[in-house]
N, C-alpha and C positions, 0 to 999 in steps of 0.2 A: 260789504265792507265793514259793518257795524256786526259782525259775526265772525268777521276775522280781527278786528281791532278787540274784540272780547275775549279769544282764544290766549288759554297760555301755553299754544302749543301751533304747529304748523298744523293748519287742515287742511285733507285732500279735495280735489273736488265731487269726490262720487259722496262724500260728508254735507259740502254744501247743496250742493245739489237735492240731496234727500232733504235737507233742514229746509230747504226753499220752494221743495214742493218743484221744482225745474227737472228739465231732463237733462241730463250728463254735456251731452252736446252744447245745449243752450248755457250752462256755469260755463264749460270750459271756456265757449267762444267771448264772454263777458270777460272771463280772468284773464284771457290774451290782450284785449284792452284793455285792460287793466295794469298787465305786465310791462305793454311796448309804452305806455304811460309812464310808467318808471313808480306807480302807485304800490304796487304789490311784486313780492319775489317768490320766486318756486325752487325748489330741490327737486330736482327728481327723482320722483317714487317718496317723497317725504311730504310734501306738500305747499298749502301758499302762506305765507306770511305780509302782513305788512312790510312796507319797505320801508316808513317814513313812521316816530312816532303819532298816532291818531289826534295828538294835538295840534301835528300843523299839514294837517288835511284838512282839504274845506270840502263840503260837498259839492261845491261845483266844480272843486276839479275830479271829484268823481262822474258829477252830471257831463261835463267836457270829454270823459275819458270815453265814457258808454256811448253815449252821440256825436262825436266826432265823426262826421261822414256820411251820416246814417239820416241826419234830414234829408227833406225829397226838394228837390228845388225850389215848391214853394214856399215852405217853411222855413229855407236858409236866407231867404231874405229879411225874414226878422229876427235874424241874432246879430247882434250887435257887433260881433267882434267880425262879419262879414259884407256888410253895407255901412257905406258911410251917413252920418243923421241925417245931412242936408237932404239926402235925397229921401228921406220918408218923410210921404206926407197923410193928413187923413185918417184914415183908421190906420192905415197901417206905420201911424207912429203913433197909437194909442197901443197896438199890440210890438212897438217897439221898444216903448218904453216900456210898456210891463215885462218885458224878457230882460232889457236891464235889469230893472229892481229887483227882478227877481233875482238873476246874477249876483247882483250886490248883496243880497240875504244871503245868498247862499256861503259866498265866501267868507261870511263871519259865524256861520253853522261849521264847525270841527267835529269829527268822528266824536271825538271824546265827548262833547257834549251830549252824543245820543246813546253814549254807554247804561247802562243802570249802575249805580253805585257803587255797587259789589264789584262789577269789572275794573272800577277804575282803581280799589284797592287790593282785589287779590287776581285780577287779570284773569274773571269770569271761570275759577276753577269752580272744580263740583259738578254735582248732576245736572246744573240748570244751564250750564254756560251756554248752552243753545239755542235758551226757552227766550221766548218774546219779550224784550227787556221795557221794563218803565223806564220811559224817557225823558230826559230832562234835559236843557239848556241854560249856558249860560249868558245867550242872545236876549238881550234886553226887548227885545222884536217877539220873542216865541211865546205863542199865549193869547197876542191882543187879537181880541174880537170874539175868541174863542167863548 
């Protein structure tokens, strides 16, 4: 996502795919959740663009879009948005609340904050827009401990 929110241009997936070291198969089948998410658009034969500007994408709803489904039963019991609190108790409302907060970072982490610079003023043109970007945020959160 932070390789299409940099692009000033549509990328295809055999583009990302190479950029990500993935196999063709494994982008497209991520872009289609991405797509039926309403996160990212496709032309066909042109390629994917963001749908939404990358300032009001959060990463969770990228994290939401990739694993939607795809926990194994035991793991859906600690997301939040699919058990109710009451009923976690014990450890497994120490690993409930930490998928919370984590949730709650996530949603104040926006694409754009993890642009490098340069994307966010000339929308990653040039030979690098591909290259592994310094990352910055504007989450008051990002950094501590580090």
């Amino acid at each position: 996502m932070v390789r299409l929110a940099a692009a000033d241009r549509q990328v295809t997936a055999g583009e990302l795919a190479a950029q990500l070291a993935r196999s063709l198969s494994y982008t497209e089948a991520l872009l289609a959740r991405l797509r039926n998410c309403t996160l990212v658009k496709t032309v066909r034969g042109h390629g994917y663009r963001l749908a939404r500007p990358a300032a009001l994408i959060s990463a969770a709803d990228v994290f939401e879009a990739v694993y939607r489904g795809r926990a194994t039963p035991a793991a859906r019991r600690y997301l939040p948005y699919l058990r109710p609190r009451d009923a976690v108790i014990g450890v497994d409302l120490l690993q409930y609340s930490l998928m919370t907060y984590t949730m709650i970072f996530l949603r104040g982490v926006r694409l754009a904050d993890l642009l490098p610079d340069s994307a966010i003023t000339d929308a990653g043109t040039g030979p690098n827009s591909f290259a592994e970007p310094p990352y910055r945020s504007s989450n008051p959160l990002h950094g501590v401990g580090a």
